[in-house]
DSSP file (Angstrom, degrees, kcal/mol; ACC not computed):
  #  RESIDUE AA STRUCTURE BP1 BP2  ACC     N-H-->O    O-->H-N    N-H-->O    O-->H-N    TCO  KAPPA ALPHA  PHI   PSI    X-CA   Y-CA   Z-CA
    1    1 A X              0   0    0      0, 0.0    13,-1.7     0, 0.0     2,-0.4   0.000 360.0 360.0 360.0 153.2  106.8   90.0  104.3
    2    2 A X  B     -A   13   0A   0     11,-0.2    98,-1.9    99,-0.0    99,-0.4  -0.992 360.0-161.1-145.5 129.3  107.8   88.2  101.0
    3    3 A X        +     0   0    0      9,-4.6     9,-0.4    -2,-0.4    96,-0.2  -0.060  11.1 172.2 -87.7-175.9  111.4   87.5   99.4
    4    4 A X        -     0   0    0     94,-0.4     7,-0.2     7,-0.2     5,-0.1   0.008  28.9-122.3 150.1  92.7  113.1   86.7   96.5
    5    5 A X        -     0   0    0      5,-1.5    74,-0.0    73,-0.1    67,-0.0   0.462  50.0 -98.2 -32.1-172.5  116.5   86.2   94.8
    6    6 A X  S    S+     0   0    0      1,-0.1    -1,-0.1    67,-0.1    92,-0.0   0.947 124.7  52.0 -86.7 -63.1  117.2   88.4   91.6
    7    7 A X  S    S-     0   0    0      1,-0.2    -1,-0.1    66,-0.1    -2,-0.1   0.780 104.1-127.6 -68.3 -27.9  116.3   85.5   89.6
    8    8 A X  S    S+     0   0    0      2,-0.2    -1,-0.2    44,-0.0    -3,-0.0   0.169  75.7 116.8 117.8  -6.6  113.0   84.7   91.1
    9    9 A X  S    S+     0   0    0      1,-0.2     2,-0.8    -5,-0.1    43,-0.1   0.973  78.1  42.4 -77.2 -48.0  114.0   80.8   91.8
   10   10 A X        +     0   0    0     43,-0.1    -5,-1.5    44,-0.1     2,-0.3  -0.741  68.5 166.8-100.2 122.3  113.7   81.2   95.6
   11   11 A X  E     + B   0  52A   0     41,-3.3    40,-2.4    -2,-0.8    41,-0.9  -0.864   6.3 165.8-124.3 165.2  111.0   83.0   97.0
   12   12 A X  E     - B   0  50A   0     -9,-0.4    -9,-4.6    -2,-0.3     2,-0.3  -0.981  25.2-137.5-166.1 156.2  109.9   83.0  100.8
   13   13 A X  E     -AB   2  49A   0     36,-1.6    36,-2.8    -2,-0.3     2,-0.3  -0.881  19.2-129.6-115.9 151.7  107.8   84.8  103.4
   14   14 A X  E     - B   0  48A   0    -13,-1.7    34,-0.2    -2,-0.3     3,-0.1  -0.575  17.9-153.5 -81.9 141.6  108.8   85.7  107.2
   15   15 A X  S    S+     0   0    0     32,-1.0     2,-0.2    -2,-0.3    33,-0.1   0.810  74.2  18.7-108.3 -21.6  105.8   84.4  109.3
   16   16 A X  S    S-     0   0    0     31,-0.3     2,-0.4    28,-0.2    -2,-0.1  -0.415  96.4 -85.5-117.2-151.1  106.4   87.0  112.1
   17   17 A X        -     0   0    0      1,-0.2    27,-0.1    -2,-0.2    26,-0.0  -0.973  49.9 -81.1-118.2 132.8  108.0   89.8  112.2
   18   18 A X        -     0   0    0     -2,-0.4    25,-0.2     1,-0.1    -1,-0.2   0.357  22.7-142.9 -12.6 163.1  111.9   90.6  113.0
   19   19 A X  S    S-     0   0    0      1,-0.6   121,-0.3    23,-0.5   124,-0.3   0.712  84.8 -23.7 -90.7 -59.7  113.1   90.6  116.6
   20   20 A X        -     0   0    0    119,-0.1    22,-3.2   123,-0.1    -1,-0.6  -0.897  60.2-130.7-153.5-178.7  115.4   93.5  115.5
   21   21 A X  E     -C   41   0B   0     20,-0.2    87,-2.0    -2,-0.2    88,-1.5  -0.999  24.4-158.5-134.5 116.8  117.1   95.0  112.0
   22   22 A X  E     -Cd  40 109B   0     18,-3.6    18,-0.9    -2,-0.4     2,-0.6  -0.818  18.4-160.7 -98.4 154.9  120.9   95.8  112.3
   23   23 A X  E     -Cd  39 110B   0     86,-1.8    88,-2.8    -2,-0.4     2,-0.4  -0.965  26.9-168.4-116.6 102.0  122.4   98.1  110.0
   24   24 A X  E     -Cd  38 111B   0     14,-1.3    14,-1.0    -2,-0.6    88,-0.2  -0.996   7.3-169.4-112.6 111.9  126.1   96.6  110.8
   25   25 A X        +     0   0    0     86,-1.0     2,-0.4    -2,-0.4    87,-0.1  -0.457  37.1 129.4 -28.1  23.1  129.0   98.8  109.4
   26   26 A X  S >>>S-     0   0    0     89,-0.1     4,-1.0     1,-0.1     3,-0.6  -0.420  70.4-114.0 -66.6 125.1  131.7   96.9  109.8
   27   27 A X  H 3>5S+     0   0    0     -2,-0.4     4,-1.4    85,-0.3    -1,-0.1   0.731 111.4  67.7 -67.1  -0.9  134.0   96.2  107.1
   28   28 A X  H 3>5S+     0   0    0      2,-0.2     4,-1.1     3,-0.2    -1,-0.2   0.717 110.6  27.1  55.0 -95.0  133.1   93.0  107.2
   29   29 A X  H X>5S+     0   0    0     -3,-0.6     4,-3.1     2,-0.2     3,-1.2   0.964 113.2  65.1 -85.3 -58.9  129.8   93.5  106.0
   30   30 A X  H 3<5S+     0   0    0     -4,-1.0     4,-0.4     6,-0.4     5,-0.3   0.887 115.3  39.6 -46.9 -51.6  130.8   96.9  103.9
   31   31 A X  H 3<<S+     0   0    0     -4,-1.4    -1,-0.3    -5,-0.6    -2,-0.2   0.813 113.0  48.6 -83.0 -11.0  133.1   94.0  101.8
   32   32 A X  H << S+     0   0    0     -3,-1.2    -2,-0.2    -4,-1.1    -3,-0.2   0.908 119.4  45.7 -87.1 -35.7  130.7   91.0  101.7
   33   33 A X  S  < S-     0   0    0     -4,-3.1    -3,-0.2     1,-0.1    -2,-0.2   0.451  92.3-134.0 -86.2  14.0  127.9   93.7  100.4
   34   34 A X  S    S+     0   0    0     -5,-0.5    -4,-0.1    -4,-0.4     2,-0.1   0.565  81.0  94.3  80.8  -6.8  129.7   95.6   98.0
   35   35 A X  S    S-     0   0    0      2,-0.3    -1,-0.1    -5,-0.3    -2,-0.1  -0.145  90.7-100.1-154.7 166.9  127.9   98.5  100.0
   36   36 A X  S    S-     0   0    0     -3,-0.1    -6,-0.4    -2,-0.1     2,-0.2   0.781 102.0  -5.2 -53.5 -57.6  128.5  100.9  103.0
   37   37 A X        -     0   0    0     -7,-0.1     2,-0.4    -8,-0.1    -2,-0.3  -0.678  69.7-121.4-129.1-177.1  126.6   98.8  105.4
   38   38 A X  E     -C   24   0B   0    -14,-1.0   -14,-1.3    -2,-0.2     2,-0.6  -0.977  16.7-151.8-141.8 171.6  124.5   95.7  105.4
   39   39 A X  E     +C   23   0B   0     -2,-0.4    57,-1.4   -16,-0.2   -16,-0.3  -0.693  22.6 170.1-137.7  68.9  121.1   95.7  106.5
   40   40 A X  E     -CE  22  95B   0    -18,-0.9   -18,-3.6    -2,-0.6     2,-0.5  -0.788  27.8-138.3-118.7 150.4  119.9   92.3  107.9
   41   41 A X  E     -CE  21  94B   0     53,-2.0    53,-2.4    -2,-0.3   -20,-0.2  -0.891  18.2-140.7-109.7 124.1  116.6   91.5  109.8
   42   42 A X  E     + E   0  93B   0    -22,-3.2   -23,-0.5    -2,-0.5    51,-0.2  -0.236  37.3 161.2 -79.0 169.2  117.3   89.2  112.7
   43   43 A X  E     - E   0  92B   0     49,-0.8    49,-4.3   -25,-0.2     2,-0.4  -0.833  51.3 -87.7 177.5 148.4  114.4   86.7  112.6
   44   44 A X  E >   - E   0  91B   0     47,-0.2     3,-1.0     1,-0.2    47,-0.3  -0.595  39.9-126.8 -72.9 145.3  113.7   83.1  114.2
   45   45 A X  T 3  S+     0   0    0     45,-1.0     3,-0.2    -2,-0.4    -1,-0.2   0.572 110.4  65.5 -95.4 -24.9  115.1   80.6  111.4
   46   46 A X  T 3  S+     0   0    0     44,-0.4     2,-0.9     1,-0.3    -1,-0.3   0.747  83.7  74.6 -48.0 -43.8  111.4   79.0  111.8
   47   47 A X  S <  S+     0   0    0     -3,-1.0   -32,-1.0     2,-0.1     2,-0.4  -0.329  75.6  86.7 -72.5  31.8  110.0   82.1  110.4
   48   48 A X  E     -B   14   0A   0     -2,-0.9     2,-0.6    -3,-0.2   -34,-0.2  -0.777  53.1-170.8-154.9 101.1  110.9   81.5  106.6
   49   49 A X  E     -B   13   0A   0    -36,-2.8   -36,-1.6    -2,-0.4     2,-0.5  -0.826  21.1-130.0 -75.1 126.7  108.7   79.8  104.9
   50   50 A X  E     +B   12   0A   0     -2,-0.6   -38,-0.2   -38,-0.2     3,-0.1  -0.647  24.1 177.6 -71.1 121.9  109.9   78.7  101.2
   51   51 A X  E    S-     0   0A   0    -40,-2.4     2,-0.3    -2,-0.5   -39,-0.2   0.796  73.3 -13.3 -90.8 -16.7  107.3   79.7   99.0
   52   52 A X  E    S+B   11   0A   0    -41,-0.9   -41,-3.3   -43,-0.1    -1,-0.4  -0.845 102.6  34.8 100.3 137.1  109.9   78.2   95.9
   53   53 A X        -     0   0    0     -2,-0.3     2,-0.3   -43,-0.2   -43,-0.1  -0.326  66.9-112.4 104.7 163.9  113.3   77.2   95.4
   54   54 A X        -     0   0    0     -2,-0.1    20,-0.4    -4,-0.0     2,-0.4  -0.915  28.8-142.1-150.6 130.2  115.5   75.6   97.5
   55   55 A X        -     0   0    0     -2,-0.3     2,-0.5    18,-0.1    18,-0.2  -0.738  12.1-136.7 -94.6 141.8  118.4   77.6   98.8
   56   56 A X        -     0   0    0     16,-2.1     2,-0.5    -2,-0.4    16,-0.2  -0.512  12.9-128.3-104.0 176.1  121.8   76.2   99.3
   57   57 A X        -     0   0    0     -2,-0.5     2,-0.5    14,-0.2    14,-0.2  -0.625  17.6-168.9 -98.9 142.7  124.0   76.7  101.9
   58   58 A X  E     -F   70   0B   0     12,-0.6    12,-3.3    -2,-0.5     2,-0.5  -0.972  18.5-136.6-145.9 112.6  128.0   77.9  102.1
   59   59 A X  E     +F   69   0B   0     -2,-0.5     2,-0.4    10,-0.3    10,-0.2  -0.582  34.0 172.5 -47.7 101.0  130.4   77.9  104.9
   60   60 A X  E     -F   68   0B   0      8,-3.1     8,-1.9    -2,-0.5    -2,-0.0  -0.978  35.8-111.5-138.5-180.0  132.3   81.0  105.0
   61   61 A X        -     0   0    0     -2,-0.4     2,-0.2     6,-0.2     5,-0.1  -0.327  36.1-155.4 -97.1 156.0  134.6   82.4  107.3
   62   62 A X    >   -     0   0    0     22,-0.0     3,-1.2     0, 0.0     6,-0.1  -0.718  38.9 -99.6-123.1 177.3  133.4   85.9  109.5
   63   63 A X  T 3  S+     0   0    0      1,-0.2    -2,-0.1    -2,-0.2   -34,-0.0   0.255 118.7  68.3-102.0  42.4  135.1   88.5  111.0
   64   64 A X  T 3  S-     0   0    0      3,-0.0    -1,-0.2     0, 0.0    -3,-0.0   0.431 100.8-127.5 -62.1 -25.7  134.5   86.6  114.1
   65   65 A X  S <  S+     0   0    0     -3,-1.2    -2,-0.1     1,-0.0    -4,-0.0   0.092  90.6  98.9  93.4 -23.8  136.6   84.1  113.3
   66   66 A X  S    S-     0   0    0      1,-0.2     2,-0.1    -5,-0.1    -5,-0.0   0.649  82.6-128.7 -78.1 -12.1  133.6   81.7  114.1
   67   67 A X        -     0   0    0     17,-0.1    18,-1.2    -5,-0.1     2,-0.4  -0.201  18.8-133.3  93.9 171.5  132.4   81.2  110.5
   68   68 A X  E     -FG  60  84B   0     -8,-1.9    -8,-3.1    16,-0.2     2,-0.7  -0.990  14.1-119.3-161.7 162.9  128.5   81.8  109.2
   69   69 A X  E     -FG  59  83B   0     14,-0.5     2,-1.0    -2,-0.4    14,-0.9  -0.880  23.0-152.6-103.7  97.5  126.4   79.9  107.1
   70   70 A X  E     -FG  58  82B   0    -12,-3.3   -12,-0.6    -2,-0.7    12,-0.3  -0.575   6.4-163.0 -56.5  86.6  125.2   81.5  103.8
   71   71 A X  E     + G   0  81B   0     10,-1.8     9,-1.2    -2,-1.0    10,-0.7  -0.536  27.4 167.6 -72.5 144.4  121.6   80.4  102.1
   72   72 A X  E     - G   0  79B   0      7,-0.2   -16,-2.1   -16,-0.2     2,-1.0  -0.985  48.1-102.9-158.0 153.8  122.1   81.8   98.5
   73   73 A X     >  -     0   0    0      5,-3.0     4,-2.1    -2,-0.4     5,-0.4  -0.571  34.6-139.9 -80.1 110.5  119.7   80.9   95.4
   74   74 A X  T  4 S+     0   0    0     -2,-1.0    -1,-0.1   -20,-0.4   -19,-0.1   0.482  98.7  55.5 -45.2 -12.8  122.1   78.3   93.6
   75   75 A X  T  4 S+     0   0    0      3,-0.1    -1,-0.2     0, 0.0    -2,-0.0   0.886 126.0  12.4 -87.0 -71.1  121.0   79.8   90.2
   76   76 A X  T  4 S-     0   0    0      2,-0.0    -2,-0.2     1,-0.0     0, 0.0   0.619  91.2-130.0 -79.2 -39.9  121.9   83.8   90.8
   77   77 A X     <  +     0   0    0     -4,-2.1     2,-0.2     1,-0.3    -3,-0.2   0.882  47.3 160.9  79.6  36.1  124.1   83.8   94.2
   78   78 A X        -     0   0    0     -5,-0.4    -5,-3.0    20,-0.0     2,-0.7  -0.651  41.5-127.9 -87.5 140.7  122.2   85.9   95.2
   79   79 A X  E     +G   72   0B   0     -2,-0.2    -7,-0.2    -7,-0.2     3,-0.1  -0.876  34.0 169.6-107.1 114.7  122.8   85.8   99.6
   80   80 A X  E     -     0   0B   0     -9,-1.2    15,-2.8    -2,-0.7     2,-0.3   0.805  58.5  -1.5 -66.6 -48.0  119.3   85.5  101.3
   81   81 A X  E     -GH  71  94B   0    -10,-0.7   -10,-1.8    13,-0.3     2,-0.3  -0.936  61.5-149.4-152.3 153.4  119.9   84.7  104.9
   82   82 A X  E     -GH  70  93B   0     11,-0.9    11,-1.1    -2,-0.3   -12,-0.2  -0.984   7.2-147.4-126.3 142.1  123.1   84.1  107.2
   83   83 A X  E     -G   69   0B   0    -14,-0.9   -14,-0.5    -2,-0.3     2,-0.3  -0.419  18.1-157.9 -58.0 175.1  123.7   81.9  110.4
   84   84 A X  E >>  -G   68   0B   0      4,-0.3     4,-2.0    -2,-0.2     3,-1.1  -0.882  19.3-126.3-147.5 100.2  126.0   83.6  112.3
   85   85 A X  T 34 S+     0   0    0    -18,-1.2   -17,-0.1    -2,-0.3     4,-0.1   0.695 110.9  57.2 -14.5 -34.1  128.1   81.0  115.1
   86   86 A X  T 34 S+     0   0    0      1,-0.2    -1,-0.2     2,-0.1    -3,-0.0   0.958 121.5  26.6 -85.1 -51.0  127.1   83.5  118.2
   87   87 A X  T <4 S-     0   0    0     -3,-1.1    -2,-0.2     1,-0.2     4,-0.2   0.649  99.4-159.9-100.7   2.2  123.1   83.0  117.3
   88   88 A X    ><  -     0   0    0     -4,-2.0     3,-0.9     1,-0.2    -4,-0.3  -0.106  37.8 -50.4  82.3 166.2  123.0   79.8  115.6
   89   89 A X  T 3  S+     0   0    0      1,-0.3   -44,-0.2    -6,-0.1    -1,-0.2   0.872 118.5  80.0 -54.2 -40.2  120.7   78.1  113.5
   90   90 A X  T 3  S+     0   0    0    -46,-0.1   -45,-1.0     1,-0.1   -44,-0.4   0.516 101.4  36.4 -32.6 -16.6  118.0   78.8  115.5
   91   91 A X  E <   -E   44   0B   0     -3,-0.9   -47,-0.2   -47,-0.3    -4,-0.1  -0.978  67.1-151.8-154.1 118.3  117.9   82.6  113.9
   92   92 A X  E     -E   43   0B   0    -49,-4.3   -49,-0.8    -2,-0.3     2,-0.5  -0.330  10.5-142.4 -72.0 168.9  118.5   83.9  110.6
   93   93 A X  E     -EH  42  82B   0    -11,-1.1   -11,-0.9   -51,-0.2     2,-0.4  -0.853  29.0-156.9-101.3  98.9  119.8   87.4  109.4
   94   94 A X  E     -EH  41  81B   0    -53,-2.4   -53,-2.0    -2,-0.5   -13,-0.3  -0.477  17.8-117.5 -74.4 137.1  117.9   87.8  106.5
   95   95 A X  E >   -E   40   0B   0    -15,-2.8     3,-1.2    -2,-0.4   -55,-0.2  -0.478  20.9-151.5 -70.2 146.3  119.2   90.1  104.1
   96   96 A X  G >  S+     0   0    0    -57,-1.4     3,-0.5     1,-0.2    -1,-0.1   0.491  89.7  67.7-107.8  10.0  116.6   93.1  103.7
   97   97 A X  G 3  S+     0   0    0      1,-0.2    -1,-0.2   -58,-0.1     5,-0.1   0.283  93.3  60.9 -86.4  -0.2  117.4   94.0  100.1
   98   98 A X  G <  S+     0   0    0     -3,-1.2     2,-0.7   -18,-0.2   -94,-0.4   0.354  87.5 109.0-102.8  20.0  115.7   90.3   98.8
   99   99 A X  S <  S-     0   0    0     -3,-0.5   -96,-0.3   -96,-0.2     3,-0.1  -0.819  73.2-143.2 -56.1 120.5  112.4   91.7  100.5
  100  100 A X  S    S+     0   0    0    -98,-1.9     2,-0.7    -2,-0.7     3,-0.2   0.851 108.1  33.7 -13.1 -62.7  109.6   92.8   98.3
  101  101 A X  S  > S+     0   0    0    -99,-0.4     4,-0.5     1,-0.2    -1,-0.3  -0.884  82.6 142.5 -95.8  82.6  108.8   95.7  100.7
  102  102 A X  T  4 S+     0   0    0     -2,-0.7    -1,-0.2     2,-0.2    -2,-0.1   0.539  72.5  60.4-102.8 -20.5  112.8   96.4  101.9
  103  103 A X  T  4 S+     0   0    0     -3,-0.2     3,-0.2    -4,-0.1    -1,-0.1   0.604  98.2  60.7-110.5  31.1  112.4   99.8  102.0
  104  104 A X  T  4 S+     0   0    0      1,-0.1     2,-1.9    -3,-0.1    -2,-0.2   0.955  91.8  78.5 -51.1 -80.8  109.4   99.0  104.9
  105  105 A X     <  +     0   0    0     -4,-0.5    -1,-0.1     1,-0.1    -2,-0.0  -0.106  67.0 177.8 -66.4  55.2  112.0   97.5  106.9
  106  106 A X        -     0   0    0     -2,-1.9    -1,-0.1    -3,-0.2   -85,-0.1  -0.019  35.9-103.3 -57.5 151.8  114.2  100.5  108.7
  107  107 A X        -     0   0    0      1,-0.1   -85,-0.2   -87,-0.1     3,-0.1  -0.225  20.1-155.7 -62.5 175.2  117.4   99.3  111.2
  108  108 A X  S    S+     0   0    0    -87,-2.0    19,-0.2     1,-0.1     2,-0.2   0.464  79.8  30.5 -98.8 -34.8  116.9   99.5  114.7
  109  109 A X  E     -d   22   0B   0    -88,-1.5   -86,-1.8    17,-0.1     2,-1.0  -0.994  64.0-148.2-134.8 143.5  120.1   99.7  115.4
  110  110 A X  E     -di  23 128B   0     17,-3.9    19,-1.7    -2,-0.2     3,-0.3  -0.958  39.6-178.9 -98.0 119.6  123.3  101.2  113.5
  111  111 A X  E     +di  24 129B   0    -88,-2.8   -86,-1.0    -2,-1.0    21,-0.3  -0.809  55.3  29.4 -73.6 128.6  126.2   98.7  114.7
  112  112 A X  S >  S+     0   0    0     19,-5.1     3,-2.0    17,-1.2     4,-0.3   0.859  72.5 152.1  82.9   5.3  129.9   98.6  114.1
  113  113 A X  T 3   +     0   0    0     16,-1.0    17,-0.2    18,-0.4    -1,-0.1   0.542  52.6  82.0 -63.1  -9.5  129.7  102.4  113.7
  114  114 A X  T 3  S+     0   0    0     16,-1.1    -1,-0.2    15,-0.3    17,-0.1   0.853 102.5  35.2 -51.4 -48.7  133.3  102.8  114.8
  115  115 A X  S <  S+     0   0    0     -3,-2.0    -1,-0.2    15,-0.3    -2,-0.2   0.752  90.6 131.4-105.1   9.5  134.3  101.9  111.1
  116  116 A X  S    S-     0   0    0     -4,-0.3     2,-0.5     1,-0.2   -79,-0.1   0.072  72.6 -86.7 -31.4 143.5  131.3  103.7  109.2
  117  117 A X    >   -     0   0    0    -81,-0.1     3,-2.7     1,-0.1    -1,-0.2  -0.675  25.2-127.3 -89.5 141.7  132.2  105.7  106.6
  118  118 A X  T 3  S+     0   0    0     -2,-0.5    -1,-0.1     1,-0.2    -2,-0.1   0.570 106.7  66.0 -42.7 -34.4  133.1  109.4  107.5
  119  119 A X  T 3  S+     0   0    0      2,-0.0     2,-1.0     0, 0.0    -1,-0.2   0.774  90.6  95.1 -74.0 -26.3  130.2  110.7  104.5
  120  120 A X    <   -     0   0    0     -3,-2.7     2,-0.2     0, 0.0    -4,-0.0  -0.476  51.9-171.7 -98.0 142.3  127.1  109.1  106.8
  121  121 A X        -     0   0    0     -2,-1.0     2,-0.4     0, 0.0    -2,-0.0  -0.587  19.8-128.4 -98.2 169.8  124.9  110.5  109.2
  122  122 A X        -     0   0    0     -2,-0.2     2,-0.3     4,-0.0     3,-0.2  -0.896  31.5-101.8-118.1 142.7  122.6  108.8  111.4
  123  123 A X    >   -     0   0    0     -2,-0.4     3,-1.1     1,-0.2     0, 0.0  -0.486  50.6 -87.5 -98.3 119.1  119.0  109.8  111.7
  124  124 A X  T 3  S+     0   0    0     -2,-0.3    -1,-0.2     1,-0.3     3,-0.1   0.203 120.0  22.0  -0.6  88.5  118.0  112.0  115.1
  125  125 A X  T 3  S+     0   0    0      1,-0.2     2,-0.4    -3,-0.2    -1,-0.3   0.928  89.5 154.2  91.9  26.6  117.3  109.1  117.6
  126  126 A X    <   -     0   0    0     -3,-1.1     2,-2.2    -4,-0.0    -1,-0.2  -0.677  49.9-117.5 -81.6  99.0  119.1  106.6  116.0
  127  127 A X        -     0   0    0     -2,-0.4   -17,-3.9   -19,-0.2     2,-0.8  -0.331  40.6-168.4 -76.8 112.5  120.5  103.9  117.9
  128  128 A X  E     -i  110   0B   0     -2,-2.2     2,-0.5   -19,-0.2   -17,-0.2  -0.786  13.4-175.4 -94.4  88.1  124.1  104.1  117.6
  129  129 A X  E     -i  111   0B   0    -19,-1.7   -17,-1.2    -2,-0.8   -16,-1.0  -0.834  29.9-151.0 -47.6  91.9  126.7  101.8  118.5
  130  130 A X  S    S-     0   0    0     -2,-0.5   -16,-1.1   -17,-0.2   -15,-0.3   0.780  97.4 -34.8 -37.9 -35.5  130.6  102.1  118.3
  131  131 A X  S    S-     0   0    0      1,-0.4   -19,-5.1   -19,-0.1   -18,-0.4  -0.103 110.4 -17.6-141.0 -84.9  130.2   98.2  117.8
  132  132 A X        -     0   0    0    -21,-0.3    -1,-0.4   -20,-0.1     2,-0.3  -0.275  55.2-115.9-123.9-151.4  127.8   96.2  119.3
  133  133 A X        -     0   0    0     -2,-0.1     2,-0.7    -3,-0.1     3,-0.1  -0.818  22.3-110.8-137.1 163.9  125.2   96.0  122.0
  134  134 A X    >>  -     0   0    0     -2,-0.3     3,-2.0     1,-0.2     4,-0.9  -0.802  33.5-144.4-103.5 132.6  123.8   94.4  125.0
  135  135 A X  H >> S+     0   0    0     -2,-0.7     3,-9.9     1,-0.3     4,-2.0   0.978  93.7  53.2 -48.6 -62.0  120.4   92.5  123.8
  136  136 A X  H 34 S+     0   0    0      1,-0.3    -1,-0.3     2,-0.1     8,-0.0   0.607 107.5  41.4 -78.2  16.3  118.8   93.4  126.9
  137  137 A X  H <4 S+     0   0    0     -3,-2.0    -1,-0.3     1,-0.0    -2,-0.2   0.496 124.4  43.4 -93.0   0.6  119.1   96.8  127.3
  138  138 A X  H << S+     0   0    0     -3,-9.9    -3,-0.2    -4,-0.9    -2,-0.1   0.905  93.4  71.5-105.5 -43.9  118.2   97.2  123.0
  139  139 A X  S  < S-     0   0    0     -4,-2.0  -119,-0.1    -5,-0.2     5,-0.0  -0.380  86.5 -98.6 -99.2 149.9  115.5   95.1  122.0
  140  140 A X        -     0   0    0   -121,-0.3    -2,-0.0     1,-0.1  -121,-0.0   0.214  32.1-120.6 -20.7 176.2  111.9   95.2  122.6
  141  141 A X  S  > S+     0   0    0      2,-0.1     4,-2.0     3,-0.1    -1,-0.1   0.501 117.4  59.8-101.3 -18.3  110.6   92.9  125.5
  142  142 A X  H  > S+     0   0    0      1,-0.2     4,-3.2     2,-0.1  -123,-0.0   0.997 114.7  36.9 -47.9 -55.7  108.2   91.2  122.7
  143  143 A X  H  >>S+     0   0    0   -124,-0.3     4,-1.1     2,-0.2     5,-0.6   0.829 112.3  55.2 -62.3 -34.4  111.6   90.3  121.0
  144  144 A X  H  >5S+     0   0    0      2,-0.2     4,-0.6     3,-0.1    -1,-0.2   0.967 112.5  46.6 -53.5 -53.8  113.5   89.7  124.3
  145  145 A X  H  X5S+     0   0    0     -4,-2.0     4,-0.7     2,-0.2    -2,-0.2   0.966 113.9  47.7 -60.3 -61.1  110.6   87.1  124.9
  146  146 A X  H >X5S+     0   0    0     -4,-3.2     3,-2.4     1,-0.2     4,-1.6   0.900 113.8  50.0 -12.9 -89.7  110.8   85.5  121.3
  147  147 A X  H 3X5S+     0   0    0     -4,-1.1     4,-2.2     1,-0.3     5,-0.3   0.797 108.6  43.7  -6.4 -62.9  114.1   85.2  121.6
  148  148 A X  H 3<<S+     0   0    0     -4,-0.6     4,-0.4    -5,-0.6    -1,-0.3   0.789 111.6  57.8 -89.5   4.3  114.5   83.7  124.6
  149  149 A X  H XX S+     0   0    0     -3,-2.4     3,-2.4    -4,-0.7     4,-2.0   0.960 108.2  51.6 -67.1 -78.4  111.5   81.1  123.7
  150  150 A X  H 3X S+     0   0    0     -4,-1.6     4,-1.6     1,-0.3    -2,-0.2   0.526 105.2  46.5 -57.9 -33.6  113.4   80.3  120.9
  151  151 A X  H 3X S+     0   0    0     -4,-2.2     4,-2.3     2,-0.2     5,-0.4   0.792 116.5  52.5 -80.5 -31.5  117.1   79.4  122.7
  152  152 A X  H <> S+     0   0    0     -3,-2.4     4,-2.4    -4,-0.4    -2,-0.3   0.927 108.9  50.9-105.1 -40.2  114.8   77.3  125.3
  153  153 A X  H  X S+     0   0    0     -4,-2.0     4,-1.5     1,-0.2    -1,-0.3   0.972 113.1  43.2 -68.8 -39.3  113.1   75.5  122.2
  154  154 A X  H  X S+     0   0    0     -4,-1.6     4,-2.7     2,-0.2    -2,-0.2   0.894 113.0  47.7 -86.7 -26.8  116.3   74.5  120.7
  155  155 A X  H  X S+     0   0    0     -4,-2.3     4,-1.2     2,-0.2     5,-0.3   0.973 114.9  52.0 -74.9 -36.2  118.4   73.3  123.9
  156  156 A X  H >X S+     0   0    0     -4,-2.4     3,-3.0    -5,-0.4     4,-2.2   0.929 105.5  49.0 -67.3 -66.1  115.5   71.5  124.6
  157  157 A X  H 3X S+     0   0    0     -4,-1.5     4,-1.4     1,-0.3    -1,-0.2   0.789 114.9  48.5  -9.9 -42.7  115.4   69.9  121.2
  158  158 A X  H 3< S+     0   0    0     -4,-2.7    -1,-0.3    -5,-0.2    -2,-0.2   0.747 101.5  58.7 -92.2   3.1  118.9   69.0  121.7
  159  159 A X  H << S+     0   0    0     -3,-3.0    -2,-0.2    -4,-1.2    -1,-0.1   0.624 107.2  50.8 -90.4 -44.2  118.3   67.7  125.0
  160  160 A X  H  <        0   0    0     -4,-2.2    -2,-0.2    -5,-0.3    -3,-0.2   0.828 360.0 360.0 -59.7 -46.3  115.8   65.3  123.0
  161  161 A X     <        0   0    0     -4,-1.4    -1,-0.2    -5,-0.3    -2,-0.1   0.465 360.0 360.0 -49.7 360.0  118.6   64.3  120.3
């Protein structure tokens, strides 16, 4: 899958495919995207090649309290990817409106549906959450396995430091 800011100065591909896609409905998300929801595709942080561009990166506060890390194309501000404190750098949430193909890329989960607004429905079979979820009852077992590849590469890697 292939990305892109509005302006075109950073572009990128995903080398695999998501773990999982939230559609998070928090307000939160509803006020950093202008938007109803936000729509992000979890993916390991490895897994974004820059094809152009260099994004920078912005500390800003979450409604964790724990902060996130923004990439956004330094020309347009346009927000590509977030860390999130809980998953780390190891894993991105890419936003799924700078994809090429975005409207491939349906949620997996609705999240955070407790503050949704009253007007939306949820699609038949819809994984629905009043907020959030427990990974290992949600996600694939491919993604379960990713995932947990990926936490074991980076403590080892810090284990190395």
């Amino acid at each position: 899958m292939k990305g892109r800011c509005t302006c075109g100065e950073i572009r990128f591909h995903l080398t695999d495919t998501p773990l999982i896609t939230h559609c998070c409905h928090c307000t939160w998300c509803q006020r950093e995207s202008g938007s109803a929801f936000a729509l992000n595709a979890m993916i390991e942080t490895r897994c974004i090649a820059l094809d152009g561009g260099r994004p920078e990166e912005l500390a800003l506060p979450s409604a964790s309290g724990k902060g996130q890390i923004v990439a956004r194309c330094p020309r347009c501000q346009v927000a590509l990817w977030s860390h999130y404190a809980g998953a780390g750098r190891a894993f991105a949430f890419v936003r799924v409106g700078t994809l090429d193909d975005a409207a491939s890329v349906a949620p997996d989960v609705h999240i955070f549906t407790d503050s949704a607004h009253p007007w939306i429905t949820f699609p038949e079979g819809a994984k629905v959450f009043p907020a959030f979820y427990r990974r290992s009852e949600t996600w694939r077992p491919e993604a379960l396995a990713r995932g947990e590849a990926e936490r074991a590469r980076q403590a080892q890697q810090q284990q190395q430091q």
